[in-house]
C-alpha positions as CSV (number, residue, x, y, z in Angstrom):
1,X,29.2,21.7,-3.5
2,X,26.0,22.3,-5.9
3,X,23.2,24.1,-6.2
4,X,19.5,22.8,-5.8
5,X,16.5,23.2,-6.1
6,X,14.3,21.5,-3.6
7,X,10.4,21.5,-4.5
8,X,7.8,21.8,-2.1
9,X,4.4,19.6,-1.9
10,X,2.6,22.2,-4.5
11,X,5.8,21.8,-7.0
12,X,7.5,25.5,-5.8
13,X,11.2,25.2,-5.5
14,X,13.7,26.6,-3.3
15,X,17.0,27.3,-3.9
16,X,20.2,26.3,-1.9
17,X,23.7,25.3,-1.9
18,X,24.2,21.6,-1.2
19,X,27.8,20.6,0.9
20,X,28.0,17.2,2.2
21,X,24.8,16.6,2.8
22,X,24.2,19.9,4.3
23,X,22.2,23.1,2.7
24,X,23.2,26.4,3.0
25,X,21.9,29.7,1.2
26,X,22.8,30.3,-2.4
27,X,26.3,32.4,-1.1
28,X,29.7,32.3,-3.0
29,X,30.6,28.8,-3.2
30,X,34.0,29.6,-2.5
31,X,33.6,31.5,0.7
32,X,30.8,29.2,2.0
33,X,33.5,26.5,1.7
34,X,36.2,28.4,3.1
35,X,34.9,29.1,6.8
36,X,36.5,25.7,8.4
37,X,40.2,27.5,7.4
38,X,39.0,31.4,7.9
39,X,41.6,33.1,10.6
40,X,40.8,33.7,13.7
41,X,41.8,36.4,16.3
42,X,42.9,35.9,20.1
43,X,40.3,38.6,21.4
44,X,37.3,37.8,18.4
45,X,33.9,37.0,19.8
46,X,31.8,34.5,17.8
47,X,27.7,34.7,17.6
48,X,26.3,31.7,17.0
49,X,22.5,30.3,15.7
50,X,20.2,28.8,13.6
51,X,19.1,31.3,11.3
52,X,16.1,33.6,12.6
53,X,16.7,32.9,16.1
54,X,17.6,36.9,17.0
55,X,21.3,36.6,15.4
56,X,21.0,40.8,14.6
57,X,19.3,42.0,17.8
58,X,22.4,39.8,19.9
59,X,24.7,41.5,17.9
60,X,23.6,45.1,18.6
61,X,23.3,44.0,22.0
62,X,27.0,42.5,22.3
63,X,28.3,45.2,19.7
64,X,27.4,48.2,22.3
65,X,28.8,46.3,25.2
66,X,31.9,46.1,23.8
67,X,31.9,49.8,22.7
68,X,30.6,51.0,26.0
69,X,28.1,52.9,24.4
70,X,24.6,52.9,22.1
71,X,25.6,55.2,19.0
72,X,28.1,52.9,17.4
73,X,28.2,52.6,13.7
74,X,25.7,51.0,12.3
75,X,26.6,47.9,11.0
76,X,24.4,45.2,10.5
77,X,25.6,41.4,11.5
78,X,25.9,40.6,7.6
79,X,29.0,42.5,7.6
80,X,30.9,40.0,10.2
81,X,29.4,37.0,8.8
82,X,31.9,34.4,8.0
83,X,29.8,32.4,5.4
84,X,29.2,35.5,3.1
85,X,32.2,38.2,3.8
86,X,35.6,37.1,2.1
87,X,38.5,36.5,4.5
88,X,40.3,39.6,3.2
89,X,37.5,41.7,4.1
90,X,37.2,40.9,7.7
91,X,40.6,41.0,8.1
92,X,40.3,45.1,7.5
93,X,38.0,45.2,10.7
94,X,39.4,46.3,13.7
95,X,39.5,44.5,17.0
96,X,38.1,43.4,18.8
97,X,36.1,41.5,15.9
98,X,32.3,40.6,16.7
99,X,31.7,37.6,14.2
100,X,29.1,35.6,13.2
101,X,27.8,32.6,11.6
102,X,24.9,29.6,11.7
103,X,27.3,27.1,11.2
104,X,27.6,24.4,12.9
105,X,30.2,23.6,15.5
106,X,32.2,20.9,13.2
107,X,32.3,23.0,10.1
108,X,33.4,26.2,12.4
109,X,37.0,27.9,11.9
110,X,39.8,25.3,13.2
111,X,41.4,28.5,14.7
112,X,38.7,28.4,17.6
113,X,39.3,25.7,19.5
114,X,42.9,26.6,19.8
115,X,42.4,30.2,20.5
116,X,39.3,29.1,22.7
117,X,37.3,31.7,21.3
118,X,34.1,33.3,23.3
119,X,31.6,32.1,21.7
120,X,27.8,33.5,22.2
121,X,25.0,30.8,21.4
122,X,21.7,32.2,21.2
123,X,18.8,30.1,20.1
124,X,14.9,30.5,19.7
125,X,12.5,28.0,20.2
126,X,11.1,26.4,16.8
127,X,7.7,27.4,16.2
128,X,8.8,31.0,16.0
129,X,11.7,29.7,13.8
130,X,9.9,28.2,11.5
131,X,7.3,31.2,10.5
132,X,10.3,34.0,10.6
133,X,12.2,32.0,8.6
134,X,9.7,31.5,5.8
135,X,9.2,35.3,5.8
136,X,12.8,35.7,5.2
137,X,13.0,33.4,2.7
138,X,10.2,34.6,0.5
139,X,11.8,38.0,1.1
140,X,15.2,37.6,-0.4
141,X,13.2,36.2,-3.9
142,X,16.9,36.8,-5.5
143,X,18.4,34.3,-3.3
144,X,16.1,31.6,-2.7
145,X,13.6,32.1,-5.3
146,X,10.8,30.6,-3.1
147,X,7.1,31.7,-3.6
148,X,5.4,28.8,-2.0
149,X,2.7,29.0,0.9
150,X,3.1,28.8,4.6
151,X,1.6,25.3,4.7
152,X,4.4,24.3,2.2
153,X,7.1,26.0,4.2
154,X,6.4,23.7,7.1
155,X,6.7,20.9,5.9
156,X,10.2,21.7,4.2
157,X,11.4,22.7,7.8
158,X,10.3,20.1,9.4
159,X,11.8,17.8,7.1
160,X,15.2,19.7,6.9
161,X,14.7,20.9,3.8
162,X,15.8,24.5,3.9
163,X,19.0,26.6,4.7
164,X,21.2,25.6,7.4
165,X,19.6,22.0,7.2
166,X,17.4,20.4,10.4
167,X,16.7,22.6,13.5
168,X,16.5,19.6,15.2
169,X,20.1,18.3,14.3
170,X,21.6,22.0,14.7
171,X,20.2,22.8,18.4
172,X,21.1,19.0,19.3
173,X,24.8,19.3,18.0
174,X,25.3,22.7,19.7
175,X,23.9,20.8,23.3
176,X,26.6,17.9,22.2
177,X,29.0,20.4,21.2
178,X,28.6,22.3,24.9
179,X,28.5,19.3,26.7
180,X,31.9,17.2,25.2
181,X,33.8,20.5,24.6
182,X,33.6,22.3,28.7
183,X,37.0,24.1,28.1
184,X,35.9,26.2,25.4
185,X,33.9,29.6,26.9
186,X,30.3,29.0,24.9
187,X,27.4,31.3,26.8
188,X,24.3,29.6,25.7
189,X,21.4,32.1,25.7
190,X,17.6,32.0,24.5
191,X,15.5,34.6,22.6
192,X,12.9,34.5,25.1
193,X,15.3,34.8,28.1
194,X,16.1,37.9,26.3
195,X,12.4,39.1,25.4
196,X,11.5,38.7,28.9
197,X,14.3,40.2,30.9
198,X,17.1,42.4,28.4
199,X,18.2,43.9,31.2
200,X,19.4,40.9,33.4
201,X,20.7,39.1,30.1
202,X,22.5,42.1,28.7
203,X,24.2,41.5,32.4
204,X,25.3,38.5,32.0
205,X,26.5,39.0,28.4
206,X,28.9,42.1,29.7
207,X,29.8,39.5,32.6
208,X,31.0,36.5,30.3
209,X,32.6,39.2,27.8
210,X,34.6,40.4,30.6
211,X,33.7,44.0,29.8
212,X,32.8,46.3,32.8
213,X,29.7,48.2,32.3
214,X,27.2,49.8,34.3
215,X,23.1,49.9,35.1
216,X,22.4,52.8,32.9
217,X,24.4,51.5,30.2
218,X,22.2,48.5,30.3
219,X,19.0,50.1,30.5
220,X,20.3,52.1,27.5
221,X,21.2,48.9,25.6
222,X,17.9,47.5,26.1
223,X,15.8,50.5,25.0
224,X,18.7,51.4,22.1
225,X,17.8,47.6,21.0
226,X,14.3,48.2,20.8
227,X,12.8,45.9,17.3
228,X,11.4,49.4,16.2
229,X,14.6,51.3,16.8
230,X,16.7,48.5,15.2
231,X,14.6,48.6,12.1
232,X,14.8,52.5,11.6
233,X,18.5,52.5,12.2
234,X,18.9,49.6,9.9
235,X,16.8,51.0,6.7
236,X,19.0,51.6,4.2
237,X,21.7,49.4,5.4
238,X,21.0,46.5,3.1
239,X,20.7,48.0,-0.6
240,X,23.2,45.2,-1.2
241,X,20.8,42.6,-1.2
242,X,18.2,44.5,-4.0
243,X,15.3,44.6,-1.8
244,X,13.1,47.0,-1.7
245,X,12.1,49.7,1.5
246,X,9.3,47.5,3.1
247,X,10.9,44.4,2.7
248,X,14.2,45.8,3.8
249,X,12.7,46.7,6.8
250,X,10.7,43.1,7.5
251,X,13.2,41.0,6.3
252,X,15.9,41.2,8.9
253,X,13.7,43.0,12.1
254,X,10.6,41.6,11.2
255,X,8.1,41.5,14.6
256,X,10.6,40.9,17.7
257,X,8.1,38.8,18.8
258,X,7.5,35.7,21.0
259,X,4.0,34.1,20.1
260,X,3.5,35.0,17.0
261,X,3.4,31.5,15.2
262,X,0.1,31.5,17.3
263,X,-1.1,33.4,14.1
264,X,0.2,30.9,11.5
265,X,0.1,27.7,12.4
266,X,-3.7,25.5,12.8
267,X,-4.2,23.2,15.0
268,X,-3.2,20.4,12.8
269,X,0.3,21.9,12.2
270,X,0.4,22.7,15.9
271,X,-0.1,19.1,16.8
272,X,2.1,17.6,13.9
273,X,5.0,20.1,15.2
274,X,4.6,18.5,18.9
275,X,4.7,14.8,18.1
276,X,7.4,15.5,15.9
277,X,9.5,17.9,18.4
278,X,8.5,15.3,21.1
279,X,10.4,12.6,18.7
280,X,13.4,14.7,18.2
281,X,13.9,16.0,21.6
282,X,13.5,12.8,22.7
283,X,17.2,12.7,24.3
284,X,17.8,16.4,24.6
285,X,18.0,18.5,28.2
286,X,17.2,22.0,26.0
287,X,14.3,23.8,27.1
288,X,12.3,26.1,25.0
289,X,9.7,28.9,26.1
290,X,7.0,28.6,23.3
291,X,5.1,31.9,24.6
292,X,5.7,34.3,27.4
């Protein structure tokens, strides 16, 4: 494993860990390495995506299910996250352990097929992706030391370029991973599933957790999960990562929105993203809600 620094078309570079092939964010070599041997328990829960795809909202979500209630301790998913929290660590958390990771399925803890861990999938569609994901990169300067413009962005995602490699490979592999692997309990869920209906989703989340939960409790979820609730109750939560107030509070709950890369992208970029998604997809059954 080594770091890199990948430049854009204008000569900006990003930086990321290289494994195999693969890119991941600038973590501890050591512990980004470790993850295929980390230890699993017989009741954890795994959340699953590509990066940006709603990872901390799903986690809130799931987090109060399991607790049976909305004022848990606030935690953000960053603690539970295999690729950046040292085994040690997550071995002090009590079960049953909510973890997370964007990861693919191959690289994922040996321990889960064995223990057939729940796993909760939760992807976003692409255009979205792509114009959270550059926000969050150009937030966390100390990480990925990326300035470049939108434009530039793009093209690096569409060519793979960033952390947690190729959308395209990691949706693809998941659908593989679901379809070749039907004894293992994966709930495969979408952002925009979510956006438009919390309340039947949170449902079926407390249905395939196998916690009993009522109506209200739900309804309370949904409003507790709220992107301007999760972004007050988050501020401060993330002093770790040297940001400051305003970006602490963008970086991880940005908009919540479903749309929005309506406001970034131009119609060239639009139609470049289609013929390539059309290419890719080619032989995939997913389905993706690019507005609601």
């Amino acid at each position: 494993m080594s770091v890199v620094k990948i430049p854009d078309a204008s000569g900006k570079t990003i930086t990321l860990l290289e494994w195999d092939g693969r890119f991941y964010p600038n973590f501890s070599t050591e512990i980004v390495m470790n993850v295929p041997s980390a230890k699993l328990r017989d009741d954890d829960i795994l959340l699953c995506s590509y990066a940006t795809s709603g990872t901390h909202w799903m986690s809130e979500i799931c987090r109060m299910l399991i607790h049976g209630r909305t004022d848990i301790e606030i935690k953000p998913k960053v603690h539970f996250m295999l690729e950046i929290i040292p085994q040690e660590t997550l071995d002090k958390e009590p079960s049953p352990r909510l973890l997370n990771t964007h990861y693919r399925f191959d690289r994922m803890p040996a321990d889960l097929k064995t223990k057939k861990t729940k796993i909760v999938y939760i992807r976003r569609n692409p255009k979205d992706v792509v114009v959270s994901f550059y926000n969050h990169t150009l937030k966390l300067r100390q990480l990925y030391e990326y300035e470049g413009e939108f434009k530039d962005y793009f093209e690096l995602f569409l060519d793979g370029k960033v952390d947690y490699g190729s959308w395209f490979d990691y949706v693809k592999d998941w659908e593989k991973t679901m379809a070749e692997n039907p004894d293992l309990p994966i709930l495969d869920c979408t952002y925009e599933d979510l956006k438009e209906d919390p309340i039947r989703e949170i449902r079926r989340l407390a249905d395939f957790l196998g916690v009993e939960r009522n109506e209200n409790l739900f309804k309370s979820i949904a409003e507790s999960c709220n992107i301007d609730i999760m972004r007050a109750r988050f501020k401060g939560h993330f002093k770790f990562l040297s940001l400051t107030v305003e970006d602490e509070e963008r970086t991880f709950c940005r908009k919540g929105e479903t749309g929005d890369w309506k406001n970034w992208f131009t119609v060239a970029q639009n139609e470049r993203f289609d013929q390539i998604y059309k290419q890719r997809m080619a032989d995939s059954k997913l389905k993706f809600k690019f507005t609601l």
